[in-house]
Structures are given as C-alpha cells and as structure tokens.
C-alpha positions in Angstrom: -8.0 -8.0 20.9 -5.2 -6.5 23.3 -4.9 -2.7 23.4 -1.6 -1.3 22.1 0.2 1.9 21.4 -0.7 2.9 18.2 1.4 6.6 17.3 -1.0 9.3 15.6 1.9 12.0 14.1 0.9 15.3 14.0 3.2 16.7 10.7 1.7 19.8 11.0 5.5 20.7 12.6 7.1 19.5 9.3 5.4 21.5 7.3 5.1 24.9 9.7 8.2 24.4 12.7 11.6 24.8 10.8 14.4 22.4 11.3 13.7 21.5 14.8 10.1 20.5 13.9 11.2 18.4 11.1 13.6 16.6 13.2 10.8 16.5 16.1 8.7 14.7 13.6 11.5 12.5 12.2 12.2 11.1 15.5 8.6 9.8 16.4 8.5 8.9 13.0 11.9 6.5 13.8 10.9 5.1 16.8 7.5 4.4 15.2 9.2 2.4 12.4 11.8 1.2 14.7 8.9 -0.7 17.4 5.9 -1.6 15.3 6.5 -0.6 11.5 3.1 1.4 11.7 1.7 4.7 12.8 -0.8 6.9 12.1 0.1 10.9 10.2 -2.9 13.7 11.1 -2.0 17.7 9.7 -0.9 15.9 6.6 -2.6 18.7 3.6 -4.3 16.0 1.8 -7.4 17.7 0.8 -10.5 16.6 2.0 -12.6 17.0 -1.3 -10.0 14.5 -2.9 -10.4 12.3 -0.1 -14.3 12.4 -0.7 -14.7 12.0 -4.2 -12.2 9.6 -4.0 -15.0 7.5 -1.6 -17.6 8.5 -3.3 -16.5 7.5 -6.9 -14.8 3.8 -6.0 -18.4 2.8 -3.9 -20.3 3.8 -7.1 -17.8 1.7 -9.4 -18.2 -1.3 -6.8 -22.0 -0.9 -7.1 -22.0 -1.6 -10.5 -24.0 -5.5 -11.6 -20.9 -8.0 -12.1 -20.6 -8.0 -15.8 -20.4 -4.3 -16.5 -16.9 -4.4 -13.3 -15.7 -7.0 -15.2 -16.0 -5.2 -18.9 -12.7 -3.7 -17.5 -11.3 -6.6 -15.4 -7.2 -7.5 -15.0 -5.8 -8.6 -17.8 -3.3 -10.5 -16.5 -3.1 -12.1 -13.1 0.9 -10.4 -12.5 -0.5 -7.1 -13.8 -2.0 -4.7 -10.6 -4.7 -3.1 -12.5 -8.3 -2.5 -12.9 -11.1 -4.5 -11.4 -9.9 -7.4 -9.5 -13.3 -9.6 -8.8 -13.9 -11.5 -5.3 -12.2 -15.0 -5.0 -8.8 -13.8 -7.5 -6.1 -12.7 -5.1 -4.8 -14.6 -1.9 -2.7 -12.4 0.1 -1.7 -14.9 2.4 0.9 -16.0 -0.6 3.4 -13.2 -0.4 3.9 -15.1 3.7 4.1 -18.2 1.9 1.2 -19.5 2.9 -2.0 -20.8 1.0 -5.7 -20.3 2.5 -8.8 -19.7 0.8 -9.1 -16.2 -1.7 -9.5 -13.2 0.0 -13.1 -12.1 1.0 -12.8 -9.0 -1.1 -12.9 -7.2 -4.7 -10.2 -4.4 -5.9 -10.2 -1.5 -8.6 -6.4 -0.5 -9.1 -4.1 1.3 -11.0 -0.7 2.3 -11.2 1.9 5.4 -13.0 0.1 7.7 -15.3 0.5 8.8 -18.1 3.2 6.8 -19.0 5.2 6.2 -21.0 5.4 10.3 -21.2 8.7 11.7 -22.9 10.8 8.6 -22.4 9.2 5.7 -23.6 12.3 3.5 -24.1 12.6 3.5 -20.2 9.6 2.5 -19.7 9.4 -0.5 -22.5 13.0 -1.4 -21.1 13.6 -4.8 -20.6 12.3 -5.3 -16.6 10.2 -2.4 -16.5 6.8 -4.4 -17.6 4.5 -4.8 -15.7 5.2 -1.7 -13.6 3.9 0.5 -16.0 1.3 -1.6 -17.5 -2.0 0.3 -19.5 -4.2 1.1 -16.7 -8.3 0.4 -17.6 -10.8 2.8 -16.5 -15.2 2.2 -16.5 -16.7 3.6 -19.3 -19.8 4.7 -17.8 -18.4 6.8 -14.4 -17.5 10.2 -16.2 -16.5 11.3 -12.0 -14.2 7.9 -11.7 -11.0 8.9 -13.8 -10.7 12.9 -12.2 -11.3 11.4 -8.6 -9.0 8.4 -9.3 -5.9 11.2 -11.0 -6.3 13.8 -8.1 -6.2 11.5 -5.4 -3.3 10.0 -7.3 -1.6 13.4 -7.5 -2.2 14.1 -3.6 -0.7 10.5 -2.9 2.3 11.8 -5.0 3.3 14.6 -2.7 2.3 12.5 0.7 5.2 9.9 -0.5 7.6 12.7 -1.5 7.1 14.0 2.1 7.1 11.0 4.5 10.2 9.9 2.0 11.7 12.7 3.3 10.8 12.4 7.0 12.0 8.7 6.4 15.8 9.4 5.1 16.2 12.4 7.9 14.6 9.6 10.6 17.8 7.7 9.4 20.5 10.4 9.7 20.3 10.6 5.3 19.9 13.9 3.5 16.1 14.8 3.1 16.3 14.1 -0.3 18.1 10.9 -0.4 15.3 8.8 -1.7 14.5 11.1 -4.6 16.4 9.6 -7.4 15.1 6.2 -6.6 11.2 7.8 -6.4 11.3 10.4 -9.4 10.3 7.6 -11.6 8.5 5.3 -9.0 6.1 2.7 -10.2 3.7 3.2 -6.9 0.1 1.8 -7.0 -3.2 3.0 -6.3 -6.6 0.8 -5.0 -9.6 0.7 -3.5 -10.2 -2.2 -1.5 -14.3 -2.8 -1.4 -15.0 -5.6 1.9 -18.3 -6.6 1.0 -20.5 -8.1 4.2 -20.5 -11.4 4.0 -23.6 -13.2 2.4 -22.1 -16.4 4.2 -19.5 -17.7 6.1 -16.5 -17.3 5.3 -14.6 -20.9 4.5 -11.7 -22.2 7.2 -9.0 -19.9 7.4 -10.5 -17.3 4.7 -9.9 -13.8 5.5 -11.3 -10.4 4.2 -7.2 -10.1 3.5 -4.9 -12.9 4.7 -1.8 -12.1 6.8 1.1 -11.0 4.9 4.1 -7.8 4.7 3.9 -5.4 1.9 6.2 -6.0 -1.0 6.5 -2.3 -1.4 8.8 0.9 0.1 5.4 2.1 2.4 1.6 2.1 2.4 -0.6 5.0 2.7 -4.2 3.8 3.9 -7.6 5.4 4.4 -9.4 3.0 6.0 -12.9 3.2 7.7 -14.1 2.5 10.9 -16.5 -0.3 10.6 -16.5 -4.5 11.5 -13.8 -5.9 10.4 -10.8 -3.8 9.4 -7.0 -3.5 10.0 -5.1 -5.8 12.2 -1.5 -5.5 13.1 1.0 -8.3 14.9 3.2 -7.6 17.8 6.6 -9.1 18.1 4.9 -12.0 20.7 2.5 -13.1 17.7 -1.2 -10.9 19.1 -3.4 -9.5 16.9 -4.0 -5.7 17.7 -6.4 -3.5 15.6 -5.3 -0.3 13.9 -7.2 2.9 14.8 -9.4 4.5 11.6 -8.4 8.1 12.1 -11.0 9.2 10.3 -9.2 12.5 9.5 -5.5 10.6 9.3 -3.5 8.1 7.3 -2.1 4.7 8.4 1.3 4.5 7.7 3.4 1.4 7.6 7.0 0.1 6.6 6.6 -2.4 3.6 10.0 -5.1 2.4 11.5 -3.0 0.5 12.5 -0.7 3.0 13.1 -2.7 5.4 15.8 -4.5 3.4 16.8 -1.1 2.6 17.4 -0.3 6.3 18.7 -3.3 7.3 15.6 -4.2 9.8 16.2 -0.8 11.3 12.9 -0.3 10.0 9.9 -3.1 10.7 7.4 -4.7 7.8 5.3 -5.8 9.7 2.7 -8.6 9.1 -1.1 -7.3 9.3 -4.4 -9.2 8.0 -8.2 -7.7 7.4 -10.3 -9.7 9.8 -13.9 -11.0 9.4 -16.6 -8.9 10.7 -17.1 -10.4 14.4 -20.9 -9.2 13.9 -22.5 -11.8 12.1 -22.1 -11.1 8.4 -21.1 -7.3 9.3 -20.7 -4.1 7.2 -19.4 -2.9 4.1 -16.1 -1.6 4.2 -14.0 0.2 1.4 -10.1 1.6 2.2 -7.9 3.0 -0.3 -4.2 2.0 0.1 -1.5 3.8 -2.2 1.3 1.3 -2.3 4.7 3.3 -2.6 7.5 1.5 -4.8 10.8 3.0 -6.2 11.6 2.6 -9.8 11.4 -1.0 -11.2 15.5 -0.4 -12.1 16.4 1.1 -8.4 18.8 -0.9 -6.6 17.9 -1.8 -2.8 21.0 -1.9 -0.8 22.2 -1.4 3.1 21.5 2.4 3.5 25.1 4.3 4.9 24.9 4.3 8.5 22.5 0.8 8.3 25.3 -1.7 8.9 28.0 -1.7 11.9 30.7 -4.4 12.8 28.1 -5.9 15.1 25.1 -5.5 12.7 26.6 -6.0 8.8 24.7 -5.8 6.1 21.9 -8.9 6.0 20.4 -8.6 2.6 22.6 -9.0 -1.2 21.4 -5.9 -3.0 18.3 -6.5 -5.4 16.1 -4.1 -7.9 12.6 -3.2 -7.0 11.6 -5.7 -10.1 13.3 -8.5 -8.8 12.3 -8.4 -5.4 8.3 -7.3 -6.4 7.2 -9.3 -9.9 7.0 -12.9 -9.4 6.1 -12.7 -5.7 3.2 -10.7 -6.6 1.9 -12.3 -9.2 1.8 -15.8 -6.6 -1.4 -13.9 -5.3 -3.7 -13.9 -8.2 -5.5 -16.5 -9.4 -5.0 -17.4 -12.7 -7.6 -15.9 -15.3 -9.4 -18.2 -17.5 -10.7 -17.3 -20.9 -13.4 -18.2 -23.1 -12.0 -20.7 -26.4 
C-alpha cells in the first residue's frame, strides 16, 4: 500500500461559523470530491449512543446459528433487504466484471414506514423495489430501535452534506431537496467474517466496484482488511477508520449529476493480509434520490468546452437492473 492524502473535514464550522464557515467547509468538501471522490467528515452530531447500539445490535444479529439469520433472509435477489447470507452478492458486477461472491454477509433495509400518507406514489409503476417491505429478527427486541435511530441520524447527515454538496457547486443550499424529500436511501451492516479458509482466486471481502447511489456514509472499523480506494494511476490506497468520523464518498449518480465534476470512484474490501484475520463489521448508509427524480447536467456543470456527457435518466433506471446483476439468484424448496 502507498500513502495518500486522505481529507478528514472538520464540519464543526457548518454547523457553528456562519456563512463563511459553510463556504470554508464547502470548498474542502469540492476539492475533496473534485481529486479522489472520498473524504473523511469529524464534528458531524451524530450521536455516539446511536452509533453504539447501532454496533452492538448488527454483531448480535450476525451471531445468530445460520437458520434463525435466514428465518428473515432476502426475498428477492433485486430487493436490498434483510439478511443477505455469505456467497449471494458479487460486487465486482456493477464494474462489469465477474469473480467469485464476496467474502461477506449483510443485514439491510431501506425507507420506513412507507407507504405513509401517499401510498399511490409509492405502489407507482417504477417505484418497486425501492420501497420494498423491510424484514426485521424476531428474537432481538434492541435490533429494530437501534436499526430506526441510526436510520433517523443518517437522515439528517444526508440532508447536511446534500447541502454542503449543492453550495460546493455554486447551487442554492437547498437545491437537492426536492429530489431527497422522498429518497429511497438504504441502510446495512456489512459483517467481514475472518476467513476459515482461503479465499478462492480473485475473491474479495467486496470486489472492486463505484456505488450506484448519490453518496455513501460509512462507519467502518479499524481492523485487517478494510477499505481500499484507487488513484487515477490504478494503486490501491487504504482509507483511514476515523474511529470518531464518517467516510464519505461520491457514488454514479452524482457524478452523472455533475458531469464528472465530482469523482465515483472505484474502492474494494481487501482480504485480511494476516492469515485468516479479524472480524470486521461497517455500516454504510447508501444515499439515493427518489426512484422518479430525474438525473441531469446540474446548471453551471456543462461549458462550451465541457457539454453535457450523460442523456438524462431516473434514479430507477440508472439503479434497478444493475443492482440486481450482483445477487445470486435465490433457490427455493419445490
């Protein structure tokens, strides 16, 4: 591994230093997104209890014999919810390639309480399986609070980094409210087991790929084996825990937005380099707009020397199929 510059953002001046603060913030956040697609937030008022029970609660879940996980396993391989058992998703996909599953297991979930006061949008042809049923254990009465108050927190760390985002980009603060006031974001907990054996040619604990998403929010862990980001040459470079941070990083869907101003970058989970290594567990929040928003060239994105790159697209369109290429297809008992 090469060393890099990874930025850790203080947004304590968003929150606390008036307009120049926010613009202070805004413009480490742009050149951040601008160079690597990735950076780190600290002073970000997530609380740490919901951060805790959040950890606490997903490890207990995970620790749970086989059969009772999969009493409340995915449904459907293009639906991102509930227990995801080792061996059924290959991220590698979304970059079009094909390797061996990921060394890993998933509990996720996605929009509460839906469909909430307006159930015709959300049955609306297109909006499944954005807002699919989500499935929680049984047997874990501290699993469903931990899992909604993280959920909440995650809420209001998208609205603000949204907002950094559009002022980083000369846009009204709110600009990307609309598109987010009905967003179809998902939630999971990413448990990397250590490895009982070698893992096969080419198998990862997550294979190389960009996020189909707006953004990522990720606690991760510092242990073996854990985050790695690529440079514009092609090296590997690992991503710092900040065990009292967030990792931030620029997914598709915002970059098409911007066009490229903004970097998805590709980033992997590597193999423990210590024999079969430790446990690790991160919790990602993957940010998407409305399954009906339309992504196109943000004003100010395209010049006469730069035009815009990308035909406009919904979030559907652009997310569905190419996330449902990364399961493995579920087999039933006749």
């Amino acid at each position: 591994m090469t060393s890099f510059a990874f930025p850790i953002i203080d947004l304590g001046p968003w929150f606390d230093g008036g307009p120049s603060g926010r613009q202070a913030v805004a413009n480490r956040v742009r050149i951040a997104c601008e160079s690597i697609g990735f950076f780190a937030i600290v002073g970000h008022r997530v609380p740490d209890g919901a951060i805790d029970a959040m950890r606490s609660t997903s490890r207990d879940f995970f620790d749970l014999p086989t059969p009772r996980k999969m009493e409340v396993a995915r449904p459907r391989p293009e639906q991102n919810r509930a227990y995801h058992a080792e061996g059924t998703e290959t991220l590698a996909r979304l970059a079009g390639n094909d390797t061996p599953p990921d060394y890993k297991e998933v509990f996720a979930i996605g929009p509460l309480d839906v469909p909430g006061d307006d159930p015709w949008y959300h049955a609306a042809p297109g909006a499944y399986p954005n807002y699919a049923p989500n499935l929680w254990p049984s047997d874990l009465p501290t699993f469903e609070p931990a899992w909604r108050t993280y959920w909440s927190a995650m809420e209001g760390l998208q609205d603000t980094i949204s907002r950094i985002f559009a002022l980083s980009l000369g846009l009204p603060e709110d600009w990307f409210g609309g598109a987010l006031a009905r967003h179809c974001s998902m939630l999971r907990a990413l448990n990397y087991p250590a490895q009982r054996q070698l893992p096969r040619p080419g198998q990862l604990r997550a294979g190389e790929h960009t996020d189909l998403g707006m953004m990522t929010i990720l606690k991760n862990e510092a242990a073996d084996g854990g985050l790695e980001v690529r440079d514009l040459d092609g090296r590997w470079h690992e991503a710092p825990p900040v065990e009292d941070g967030f990792i931030v990083n620029i997914g598709d869907l915002l970059m098409r937005w911007s066009n490229d101003r903004f970097r998805s970058t590709l980033h992997r989970v590597a193999n423990p380099r210590s024999g079969g290594g430790a446990r690790r567990l991160s919790i990602a929040y993957f940010v998407a707009p409305a399954y009906d928003a339309l992504i196109e060239c943000l004003p100010g994105c395209a010049t006469p020397d730069r035009p815009a790159k990308y035909p406009s697209v919904t979030v559907a369109a652009y997310r569905n199929a190419r996330f449902a290429r990364t399961a493995a297809p579920i087999v039933t008992a006749a």
